[in-house]
Biotite code that builds the C-alpha atoms (Angstrom):
import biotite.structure as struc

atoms = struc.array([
    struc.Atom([28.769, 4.960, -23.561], chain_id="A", res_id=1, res_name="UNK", atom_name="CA", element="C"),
    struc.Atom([25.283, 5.583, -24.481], chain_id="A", res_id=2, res_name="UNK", atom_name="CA", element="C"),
    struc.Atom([22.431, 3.523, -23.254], chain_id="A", res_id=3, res_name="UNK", atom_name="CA", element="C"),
    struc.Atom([18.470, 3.036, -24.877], chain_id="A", res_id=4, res_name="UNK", atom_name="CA", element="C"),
    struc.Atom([16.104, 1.868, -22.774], chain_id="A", res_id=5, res_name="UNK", atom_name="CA", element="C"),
    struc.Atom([12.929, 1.043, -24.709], chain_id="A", res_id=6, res_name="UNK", atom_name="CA", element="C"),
    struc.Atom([10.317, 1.463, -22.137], chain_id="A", res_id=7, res_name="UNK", atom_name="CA", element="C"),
    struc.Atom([7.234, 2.085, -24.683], chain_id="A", res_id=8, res_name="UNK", atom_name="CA", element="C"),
    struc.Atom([4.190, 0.249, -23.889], chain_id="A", res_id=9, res_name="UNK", atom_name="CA", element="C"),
    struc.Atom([5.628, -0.773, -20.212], chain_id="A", res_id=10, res_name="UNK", atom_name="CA", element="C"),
    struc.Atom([3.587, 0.541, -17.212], chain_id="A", res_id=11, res_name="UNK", atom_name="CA", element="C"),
    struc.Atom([3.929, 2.347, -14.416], chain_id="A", res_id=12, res_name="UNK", atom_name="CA", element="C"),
    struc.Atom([7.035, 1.959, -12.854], chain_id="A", res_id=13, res_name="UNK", atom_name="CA", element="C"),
    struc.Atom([9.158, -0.116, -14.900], chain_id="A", res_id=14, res_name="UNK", atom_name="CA", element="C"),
    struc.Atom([10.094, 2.864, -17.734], chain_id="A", res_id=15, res_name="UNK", atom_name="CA", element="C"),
    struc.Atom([11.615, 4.772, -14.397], chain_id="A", res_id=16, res_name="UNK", atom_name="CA", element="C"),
    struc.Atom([13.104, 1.540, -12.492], chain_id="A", res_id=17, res_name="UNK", atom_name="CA", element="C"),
    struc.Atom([14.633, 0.903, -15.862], chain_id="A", res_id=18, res_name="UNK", atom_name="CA", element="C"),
    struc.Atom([16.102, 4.302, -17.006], chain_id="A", res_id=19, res_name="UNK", atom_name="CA", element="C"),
    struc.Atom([17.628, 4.438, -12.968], chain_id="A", res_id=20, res_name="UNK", atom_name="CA", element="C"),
    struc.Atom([18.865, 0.906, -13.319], chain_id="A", res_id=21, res_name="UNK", atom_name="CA", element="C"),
    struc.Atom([20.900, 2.735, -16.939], chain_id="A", res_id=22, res_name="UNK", atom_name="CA", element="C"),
    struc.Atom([22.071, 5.544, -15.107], chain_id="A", res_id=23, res_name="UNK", atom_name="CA", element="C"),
    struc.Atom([23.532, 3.376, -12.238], chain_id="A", res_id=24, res_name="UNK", atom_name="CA", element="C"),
    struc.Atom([25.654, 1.741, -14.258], chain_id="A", res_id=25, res_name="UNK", atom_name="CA", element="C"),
    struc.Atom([29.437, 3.131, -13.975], chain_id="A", res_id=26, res_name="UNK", atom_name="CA", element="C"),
    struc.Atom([30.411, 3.022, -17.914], chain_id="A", res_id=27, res_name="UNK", atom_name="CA", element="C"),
    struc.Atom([26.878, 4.498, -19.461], chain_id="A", res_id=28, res_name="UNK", atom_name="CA", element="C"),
    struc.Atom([27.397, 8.835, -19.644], chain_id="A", res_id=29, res_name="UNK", atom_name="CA", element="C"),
    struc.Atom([24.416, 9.082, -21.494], chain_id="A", res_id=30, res_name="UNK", atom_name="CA", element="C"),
    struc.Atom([20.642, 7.214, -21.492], chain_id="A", res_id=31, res_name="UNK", atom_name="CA", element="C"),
    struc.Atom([17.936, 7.457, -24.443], chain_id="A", res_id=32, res_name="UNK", atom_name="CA", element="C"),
    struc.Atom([14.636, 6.608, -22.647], chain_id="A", res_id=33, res_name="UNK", atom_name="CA", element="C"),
    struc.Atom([11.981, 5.832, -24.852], chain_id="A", res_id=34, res_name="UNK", atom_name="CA", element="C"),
    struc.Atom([8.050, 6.017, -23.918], chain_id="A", res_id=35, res_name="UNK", atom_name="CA", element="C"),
    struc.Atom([4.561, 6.666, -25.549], chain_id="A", res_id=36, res_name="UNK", atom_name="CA", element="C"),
    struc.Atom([2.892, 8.410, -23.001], chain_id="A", res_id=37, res_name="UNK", atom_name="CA", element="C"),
    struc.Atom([2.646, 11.577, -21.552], chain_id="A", res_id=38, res_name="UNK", atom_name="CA", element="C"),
    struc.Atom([2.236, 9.925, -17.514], chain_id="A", res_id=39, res_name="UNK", atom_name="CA", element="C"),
    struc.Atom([5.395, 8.315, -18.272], chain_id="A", res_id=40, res_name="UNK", atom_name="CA", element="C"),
    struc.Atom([7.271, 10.766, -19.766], chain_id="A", res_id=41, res_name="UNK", atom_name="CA", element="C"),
    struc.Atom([6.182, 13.367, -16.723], chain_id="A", res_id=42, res_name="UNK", atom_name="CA", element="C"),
    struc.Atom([7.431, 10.238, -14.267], chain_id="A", res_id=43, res_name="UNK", atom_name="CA", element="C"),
    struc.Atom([11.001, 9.799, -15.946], chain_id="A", res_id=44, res_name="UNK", atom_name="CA", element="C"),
    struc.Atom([11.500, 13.720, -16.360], chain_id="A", res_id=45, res_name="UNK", atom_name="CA", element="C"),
    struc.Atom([10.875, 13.936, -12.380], chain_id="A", res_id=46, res_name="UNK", atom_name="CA", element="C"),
    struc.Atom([13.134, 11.120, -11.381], chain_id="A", res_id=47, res_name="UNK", atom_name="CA", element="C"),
    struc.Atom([15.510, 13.124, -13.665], chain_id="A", res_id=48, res_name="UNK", atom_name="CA", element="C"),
    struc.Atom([15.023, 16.532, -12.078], chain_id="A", res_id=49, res_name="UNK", atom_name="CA", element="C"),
    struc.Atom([15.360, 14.539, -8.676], chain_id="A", res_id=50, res_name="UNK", atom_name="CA", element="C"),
    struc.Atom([19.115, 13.413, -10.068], chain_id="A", res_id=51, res_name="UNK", atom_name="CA", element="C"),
    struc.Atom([19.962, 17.104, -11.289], chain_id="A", res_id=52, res_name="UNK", atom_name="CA", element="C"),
    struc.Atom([20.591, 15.242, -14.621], chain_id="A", res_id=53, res_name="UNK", atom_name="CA", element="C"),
    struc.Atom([20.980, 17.023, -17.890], chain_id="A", res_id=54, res_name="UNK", atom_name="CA", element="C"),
    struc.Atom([17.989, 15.632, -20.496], chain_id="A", res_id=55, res_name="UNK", atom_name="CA", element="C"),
    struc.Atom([16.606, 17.019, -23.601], chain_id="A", res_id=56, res_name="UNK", atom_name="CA", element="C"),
    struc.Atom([12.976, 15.440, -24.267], chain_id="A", res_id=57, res_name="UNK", atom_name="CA", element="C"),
    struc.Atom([11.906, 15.459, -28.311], chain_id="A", res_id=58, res_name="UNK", atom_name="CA", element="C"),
    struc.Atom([8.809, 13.869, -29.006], chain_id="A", res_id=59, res_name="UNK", atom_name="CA", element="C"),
    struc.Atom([7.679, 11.969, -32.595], chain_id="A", res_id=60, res_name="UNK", atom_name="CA", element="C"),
    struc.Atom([4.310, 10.798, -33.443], chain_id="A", res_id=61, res_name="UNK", atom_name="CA", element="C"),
    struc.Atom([3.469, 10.435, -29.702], chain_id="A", res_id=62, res_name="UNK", atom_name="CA", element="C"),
    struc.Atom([6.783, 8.758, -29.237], chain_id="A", res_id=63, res_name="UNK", atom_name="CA", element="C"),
    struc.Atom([8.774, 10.497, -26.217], chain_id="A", res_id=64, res_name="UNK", atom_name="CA", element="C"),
    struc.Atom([12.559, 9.961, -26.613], chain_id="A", res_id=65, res_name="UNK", atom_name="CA", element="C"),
    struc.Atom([14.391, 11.416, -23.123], chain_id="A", res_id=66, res_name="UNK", atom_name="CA", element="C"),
    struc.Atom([18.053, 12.169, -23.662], chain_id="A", res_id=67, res_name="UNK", atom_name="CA", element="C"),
    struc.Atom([19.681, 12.199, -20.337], chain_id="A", res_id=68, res_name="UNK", atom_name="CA", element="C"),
    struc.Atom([23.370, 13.314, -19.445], chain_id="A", res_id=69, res_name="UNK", atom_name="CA", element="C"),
    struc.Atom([24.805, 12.040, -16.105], chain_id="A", res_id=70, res_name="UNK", atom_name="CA", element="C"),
    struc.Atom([28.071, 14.101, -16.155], chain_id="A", res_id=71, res_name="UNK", atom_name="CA", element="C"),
    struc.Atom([25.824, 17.300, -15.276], chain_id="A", res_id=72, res_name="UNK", atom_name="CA", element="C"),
    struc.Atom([24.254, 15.693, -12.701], chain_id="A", res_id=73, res_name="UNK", atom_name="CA", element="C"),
    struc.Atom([25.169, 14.908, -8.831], chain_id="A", res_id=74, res_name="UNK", atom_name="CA", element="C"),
    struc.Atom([28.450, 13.777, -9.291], chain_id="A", res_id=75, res_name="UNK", atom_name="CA", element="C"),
    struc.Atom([30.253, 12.620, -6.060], chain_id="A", res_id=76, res_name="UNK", atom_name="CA", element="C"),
    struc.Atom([26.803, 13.419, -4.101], chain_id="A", res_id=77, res_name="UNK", atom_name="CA", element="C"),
    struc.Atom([25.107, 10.598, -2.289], chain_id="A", res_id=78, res_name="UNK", atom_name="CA", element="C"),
    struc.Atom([21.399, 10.916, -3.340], chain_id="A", res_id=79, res_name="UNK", atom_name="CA", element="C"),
    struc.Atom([20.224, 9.290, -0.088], chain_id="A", res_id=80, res_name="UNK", atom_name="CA", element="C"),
    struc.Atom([21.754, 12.398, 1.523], chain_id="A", res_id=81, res_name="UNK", atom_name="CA", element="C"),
    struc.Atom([19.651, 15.196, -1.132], chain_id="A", res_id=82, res_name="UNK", atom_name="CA", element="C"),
    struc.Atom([16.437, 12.701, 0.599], chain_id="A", res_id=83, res_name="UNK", atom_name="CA", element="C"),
    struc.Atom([16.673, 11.844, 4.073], chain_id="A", res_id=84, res_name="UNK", atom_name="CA", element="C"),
    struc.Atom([15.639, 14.055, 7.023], chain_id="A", res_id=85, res_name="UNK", atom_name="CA", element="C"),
    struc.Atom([11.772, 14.641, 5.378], chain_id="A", res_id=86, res_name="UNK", atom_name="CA", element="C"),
    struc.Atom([8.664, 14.351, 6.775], chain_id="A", res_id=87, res_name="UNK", atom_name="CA", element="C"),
    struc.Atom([6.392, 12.304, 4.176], chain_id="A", res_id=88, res_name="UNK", atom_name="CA", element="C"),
    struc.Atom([2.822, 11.990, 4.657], chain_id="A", res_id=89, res_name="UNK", atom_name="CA", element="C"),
    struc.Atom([1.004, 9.207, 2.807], chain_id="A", res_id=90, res_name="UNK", atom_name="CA", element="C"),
    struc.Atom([-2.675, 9.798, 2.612], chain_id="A", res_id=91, res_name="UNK", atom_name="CA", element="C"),
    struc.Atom([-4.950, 6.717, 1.213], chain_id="A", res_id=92, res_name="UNK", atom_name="CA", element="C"),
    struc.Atom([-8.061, 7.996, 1.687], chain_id="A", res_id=93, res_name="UNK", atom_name="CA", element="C"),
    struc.Atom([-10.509, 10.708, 0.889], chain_id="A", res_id=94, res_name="UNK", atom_name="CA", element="C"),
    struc.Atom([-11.849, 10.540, 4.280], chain_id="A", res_id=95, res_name="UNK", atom_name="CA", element="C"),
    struc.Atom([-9.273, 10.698, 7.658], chain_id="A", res_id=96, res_name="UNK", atom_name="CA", element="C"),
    struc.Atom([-10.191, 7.706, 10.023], chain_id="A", res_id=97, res_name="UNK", atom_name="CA", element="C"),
    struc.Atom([-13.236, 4.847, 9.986], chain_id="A", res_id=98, res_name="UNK", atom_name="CA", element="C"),
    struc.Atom([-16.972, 5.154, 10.413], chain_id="A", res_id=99, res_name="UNK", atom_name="CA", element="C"),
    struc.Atom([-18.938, 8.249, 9.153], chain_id="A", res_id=100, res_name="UNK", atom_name="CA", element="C"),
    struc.Atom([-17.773, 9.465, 5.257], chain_id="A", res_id=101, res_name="UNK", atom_name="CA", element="C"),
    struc.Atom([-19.173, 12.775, 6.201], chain_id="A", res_id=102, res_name="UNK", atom_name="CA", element="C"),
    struc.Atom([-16.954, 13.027, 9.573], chain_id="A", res_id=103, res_name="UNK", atom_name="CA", element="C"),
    struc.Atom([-13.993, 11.473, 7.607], chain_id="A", res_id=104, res_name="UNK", atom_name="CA", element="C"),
    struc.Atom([-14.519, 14.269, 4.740], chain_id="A", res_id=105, res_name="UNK", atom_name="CA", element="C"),
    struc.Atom([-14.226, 16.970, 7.905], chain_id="A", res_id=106, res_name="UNK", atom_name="CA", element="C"),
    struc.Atom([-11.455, 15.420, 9.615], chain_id="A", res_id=107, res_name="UNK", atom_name="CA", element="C"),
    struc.Atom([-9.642, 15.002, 6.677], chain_id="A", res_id=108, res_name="UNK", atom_name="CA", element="C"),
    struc.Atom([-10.672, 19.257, 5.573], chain_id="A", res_id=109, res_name="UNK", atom_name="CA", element="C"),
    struc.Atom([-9.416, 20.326, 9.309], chain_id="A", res_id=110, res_name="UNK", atom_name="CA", element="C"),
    struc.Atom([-6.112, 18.542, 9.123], chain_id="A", res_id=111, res_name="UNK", atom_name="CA", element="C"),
    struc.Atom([-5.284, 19.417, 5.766], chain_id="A", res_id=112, res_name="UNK", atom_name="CA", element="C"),
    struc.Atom([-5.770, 22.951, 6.885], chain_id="A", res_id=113, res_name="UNK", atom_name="CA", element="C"),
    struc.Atom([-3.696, 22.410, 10.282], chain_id="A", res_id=114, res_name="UNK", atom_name="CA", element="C"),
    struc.Atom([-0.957, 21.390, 8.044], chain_id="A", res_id=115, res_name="UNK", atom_name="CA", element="C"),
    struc.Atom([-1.017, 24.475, 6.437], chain_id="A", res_id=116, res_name="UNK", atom_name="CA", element="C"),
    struc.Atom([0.018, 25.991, 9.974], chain_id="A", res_id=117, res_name="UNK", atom_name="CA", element="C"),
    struc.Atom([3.199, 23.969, 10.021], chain_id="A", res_id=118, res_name="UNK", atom_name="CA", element="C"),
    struc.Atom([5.060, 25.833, 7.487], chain_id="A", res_id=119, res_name="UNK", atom_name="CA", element="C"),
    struc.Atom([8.120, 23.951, 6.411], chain_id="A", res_id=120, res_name="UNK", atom_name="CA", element="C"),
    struc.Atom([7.566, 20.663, 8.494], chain_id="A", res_id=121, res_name="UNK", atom_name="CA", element="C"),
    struc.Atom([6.634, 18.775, 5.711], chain_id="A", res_id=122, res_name="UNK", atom_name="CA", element="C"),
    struc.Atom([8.250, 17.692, 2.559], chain_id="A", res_id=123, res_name="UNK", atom_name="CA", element="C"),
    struc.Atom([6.135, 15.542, 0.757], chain_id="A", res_id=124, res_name="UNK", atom_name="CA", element="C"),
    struc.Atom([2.294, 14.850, 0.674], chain_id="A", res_id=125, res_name="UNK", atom_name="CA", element="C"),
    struc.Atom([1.431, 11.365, -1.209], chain_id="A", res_id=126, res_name="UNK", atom_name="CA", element="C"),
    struc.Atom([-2.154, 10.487, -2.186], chain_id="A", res_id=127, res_name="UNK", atom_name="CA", element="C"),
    struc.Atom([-3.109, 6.967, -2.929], chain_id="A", res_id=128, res_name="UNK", atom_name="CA", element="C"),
    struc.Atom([-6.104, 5.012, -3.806], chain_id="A", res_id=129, res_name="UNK", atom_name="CA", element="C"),
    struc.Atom([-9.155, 7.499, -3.026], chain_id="A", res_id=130, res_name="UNK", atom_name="CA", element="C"),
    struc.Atom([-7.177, 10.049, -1.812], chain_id="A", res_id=131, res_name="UNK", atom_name="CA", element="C"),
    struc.Atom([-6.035, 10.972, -5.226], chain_id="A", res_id=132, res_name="UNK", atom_name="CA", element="C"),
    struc.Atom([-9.829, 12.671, -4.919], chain_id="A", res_id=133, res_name="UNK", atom_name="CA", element="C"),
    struc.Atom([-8.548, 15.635, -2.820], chain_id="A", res_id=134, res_name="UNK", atom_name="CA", element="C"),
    struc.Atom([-5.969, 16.568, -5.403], chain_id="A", res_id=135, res_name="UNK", atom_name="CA", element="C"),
    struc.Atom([-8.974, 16.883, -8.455], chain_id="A", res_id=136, res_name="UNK", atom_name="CA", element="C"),
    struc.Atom([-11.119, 19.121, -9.789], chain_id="A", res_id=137, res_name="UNK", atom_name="CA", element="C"),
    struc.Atom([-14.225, 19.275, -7.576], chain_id="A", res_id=138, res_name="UNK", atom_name="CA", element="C"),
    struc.Atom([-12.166, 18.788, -4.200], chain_id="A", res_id=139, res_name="UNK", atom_name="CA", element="C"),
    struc.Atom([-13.200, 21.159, -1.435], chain_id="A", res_id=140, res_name="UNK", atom_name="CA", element="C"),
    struc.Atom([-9.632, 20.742, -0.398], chain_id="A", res_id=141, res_name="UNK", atom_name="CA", element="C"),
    struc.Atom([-7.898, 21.849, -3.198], chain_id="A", res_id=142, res_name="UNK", atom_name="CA", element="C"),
    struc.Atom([-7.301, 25.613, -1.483], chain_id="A", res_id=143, res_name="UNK", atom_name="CA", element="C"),
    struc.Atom([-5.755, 24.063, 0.911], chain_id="A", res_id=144, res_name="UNK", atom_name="CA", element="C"),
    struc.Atom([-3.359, 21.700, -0.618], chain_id="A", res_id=145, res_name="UNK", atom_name="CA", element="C"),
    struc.Atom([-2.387, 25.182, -2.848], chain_id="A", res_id=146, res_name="UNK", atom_name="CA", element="C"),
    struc.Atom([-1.646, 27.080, 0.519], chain_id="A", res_id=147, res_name="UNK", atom_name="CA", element="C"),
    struc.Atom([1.092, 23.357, 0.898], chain_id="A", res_id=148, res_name="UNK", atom_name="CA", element="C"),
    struc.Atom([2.382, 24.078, -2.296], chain_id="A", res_id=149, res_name="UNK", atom_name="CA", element="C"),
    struc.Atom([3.433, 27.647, -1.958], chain_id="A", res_id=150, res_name="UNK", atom_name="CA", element="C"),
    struc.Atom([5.305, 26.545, 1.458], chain_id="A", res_id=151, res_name="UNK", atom_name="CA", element="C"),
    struc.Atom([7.486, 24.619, -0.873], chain_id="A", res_id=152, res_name="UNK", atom_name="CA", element="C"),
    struc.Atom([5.449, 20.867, -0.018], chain_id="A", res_id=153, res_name="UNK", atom_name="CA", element="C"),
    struc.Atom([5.130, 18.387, -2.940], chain_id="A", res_id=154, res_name="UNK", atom_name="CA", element="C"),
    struc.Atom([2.035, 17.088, -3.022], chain_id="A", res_id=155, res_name="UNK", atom_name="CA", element="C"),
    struc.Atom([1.630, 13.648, -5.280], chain_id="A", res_id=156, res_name="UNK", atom_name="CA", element="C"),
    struc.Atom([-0.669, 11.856, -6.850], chain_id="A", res_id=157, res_name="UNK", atom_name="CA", element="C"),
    struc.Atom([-0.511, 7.880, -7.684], chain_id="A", res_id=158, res_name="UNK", atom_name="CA", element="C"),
    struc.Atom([-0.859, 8.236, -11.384], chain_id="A", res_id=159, res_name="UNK", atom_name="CA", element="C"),
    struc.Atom([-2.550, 4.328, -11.530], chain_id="A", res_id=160, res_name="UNK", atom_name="CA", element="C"),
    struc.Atom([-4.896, 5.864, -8.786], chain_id="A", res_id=161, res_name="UNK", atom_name="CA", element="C"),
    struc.Atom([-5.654, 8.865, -10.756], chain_id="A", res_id=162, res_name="UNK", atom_name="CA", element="C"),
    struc.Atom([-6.355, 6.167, -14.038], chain_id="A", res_id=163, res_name="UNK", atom_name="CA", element="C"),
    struc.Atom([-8.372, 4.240, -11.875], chain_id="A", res_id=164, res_name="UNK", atom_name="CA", element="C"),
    struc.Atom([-11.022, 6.752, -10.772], chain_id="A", res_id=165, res_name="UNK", atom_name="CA", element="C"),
    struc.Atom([-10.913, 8.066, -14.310], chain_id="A", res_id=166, res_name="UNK", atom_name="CA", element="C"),
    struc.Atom([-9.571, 11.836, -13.306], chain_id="A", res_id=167, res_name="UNK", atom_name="CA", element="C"),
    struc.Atom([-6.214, 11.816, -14.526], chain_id="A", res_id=168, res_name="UNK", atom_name="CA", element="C"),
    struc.Atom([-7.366, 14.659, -16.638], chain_id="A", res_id=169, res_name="UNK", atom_name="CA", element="C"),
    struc.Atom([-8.564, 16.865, -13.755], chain_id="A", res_id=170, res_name="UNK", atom_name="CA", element="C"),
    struc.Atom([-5.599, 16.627, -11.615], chain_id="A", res_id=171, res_name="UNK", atom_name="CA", element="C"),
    struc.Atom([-5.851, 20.286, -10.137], chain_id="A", res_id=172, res_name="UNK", atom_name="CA", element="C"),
    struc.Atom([-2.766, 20.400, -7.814], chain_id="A", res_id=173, res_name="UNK", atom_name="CA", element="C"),
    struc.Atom([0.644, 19.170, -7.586], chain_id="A", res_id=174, res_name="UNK", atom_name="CA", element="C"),
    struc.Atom([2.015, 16.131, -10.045], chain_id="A", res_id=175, res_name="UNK", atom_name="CA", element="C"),
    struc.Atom([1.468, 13.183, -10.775], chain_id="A", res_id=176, res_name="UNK", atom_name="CA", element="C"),
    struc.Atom([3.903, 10.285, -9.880], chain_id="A", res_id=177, res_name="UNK", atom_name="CA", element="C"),
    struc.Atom([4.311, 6.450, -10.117], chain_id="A", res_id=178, res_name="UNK", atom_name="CA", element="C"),
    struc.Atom([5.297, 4.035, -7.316], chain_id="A", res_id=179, res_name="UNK", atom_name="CA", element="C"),
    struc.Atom([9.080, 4.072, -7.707], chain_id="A", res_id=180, res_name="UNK", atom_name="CA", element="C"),
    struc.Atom([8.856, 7.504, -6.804], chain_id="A", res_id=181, res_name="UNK", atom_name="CA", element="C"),
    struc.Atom([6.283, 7.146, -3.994], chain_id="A", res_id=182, res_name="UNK", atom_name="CA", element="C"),
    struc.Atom([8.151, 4.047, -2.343], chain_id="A", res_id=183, res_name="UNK", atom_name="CA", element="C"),
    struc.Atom([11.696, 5.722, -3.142], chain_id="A", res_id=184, res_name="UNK", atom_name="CA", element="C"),
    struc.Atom([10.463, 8.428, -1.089], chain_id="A", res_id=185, res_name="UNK", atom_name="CA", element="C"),
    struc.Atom([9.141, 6.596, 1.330], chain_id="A", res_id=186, res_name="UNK", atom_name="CA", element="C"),
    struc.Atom([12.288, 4.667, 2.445], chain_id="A", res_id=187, res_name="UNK", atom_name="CA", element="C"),
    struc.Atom([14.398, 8.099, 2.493], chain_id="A", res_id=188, res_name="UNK", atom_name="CA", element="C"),
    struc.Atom([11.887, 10.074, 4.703], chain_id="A", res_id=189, res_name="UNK", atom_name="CA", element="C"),
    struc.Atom([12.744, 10.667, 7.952], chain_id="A", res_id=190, res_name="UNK", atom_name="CA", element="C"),
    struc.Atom([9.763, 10.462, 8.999], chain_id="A", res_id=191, res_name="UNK", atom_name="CA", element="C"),
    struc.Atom([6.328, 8.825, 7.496], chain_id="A", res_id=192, res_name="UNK", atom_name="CA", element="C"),
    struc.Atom([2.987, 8.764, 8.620], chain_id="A", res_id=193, res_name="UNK", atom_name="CA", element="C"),
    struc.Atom([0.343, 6.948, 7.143], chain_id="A", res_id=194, res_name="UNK", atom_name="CA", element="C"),
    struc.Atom([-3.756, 8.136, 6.780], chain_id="A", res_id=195, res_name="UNK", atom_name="CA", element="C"),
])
């Protein structure tokens, strides 16, 4: 059975909590997701990549339709177990700790950098709110976060932060993502911790 889930003009995260809500059910093999923007589309085609789903992706008039095929996907595979076990760090800030912005922008530069040391402790590196900053254009940090990246981290970027501070065009590491994705992540880590 085929499924359409008309997710155009919905924000950030319903088109992926509704496409996932499809592909849950038993009797649907295949779901047509349907969006008109690009953030979406990248946030759908990542929850699919995370499933090791088929999808073919053919866009009309700035129209995204995502074809997705769950019988070459995890079948028989708990996704919980493909998740758990990772260390997830959630940064919310473009400064680390309270008081001076200038000592926050150092501490933040000097751990960023002493993760970098820790090759293959962490999985996933969220940025929220102003920490979305680090991750643009202009960021003194962005070397470092690159250095993550190689070492196989994800780093993430709140795609409504990203909109907010107007630099969702100058994203200059890692991907952008939606809060399905960040809280999904969050509840499978083994480990969080929170700056």
């Amino acid at each position: 059975m085929r499924e359409i889930v008309d997710a155009r003009g919905l924000s950030c995260p319903q088109p992926v909590v509704l496409t996932k809500k499809a592909l849950e059910r038993e009797e649907v093999k295949e779901v047509l997701t349907i969006v008109d923007n690009p953030t979406a589309l990248e946030n759908v085609a990542r929850m699919v990549k995370t499933l090791q789903l088929g999808s073919v992706v053919d866009e009309k008039e700035g129209q995204y339709y995502i074809s997705i095929f769950k019988e070459e996907g995890l079948q028989g595979k708990n996704e919980k177990e493909t998740l758990e076990g990772d260390t997830v760090i959630l940064i919310n800030s473009n400064v680390l700790g309270q008081g001076d912005n200038k000592l926050g922008g150092i501490l933040m530069k000097s751990f960023l950098y002493t993760l970098t040391q820790l090759e293959g402790e962490i999985k996933s590196v969220i940025f929220m709110n102003s920490g979305v900053l680090l991750t643009t254009a202009g960021s003194e940090l962005i070397e470092h976060l690159q250095v993550l990246a190689e070492h196989g981290t994800e780093i993430l970027s709140c795609g409504t932060c990203l909109d907010f501070y107007n630099v969702n065009n100058k994203l200059a590491v890692g991907t952008v993502t939606n809060m399905y994705t960040i809280t999904e992540k969050l509840l499978h880590a083994g480990r969080v911790l929170n700056f």
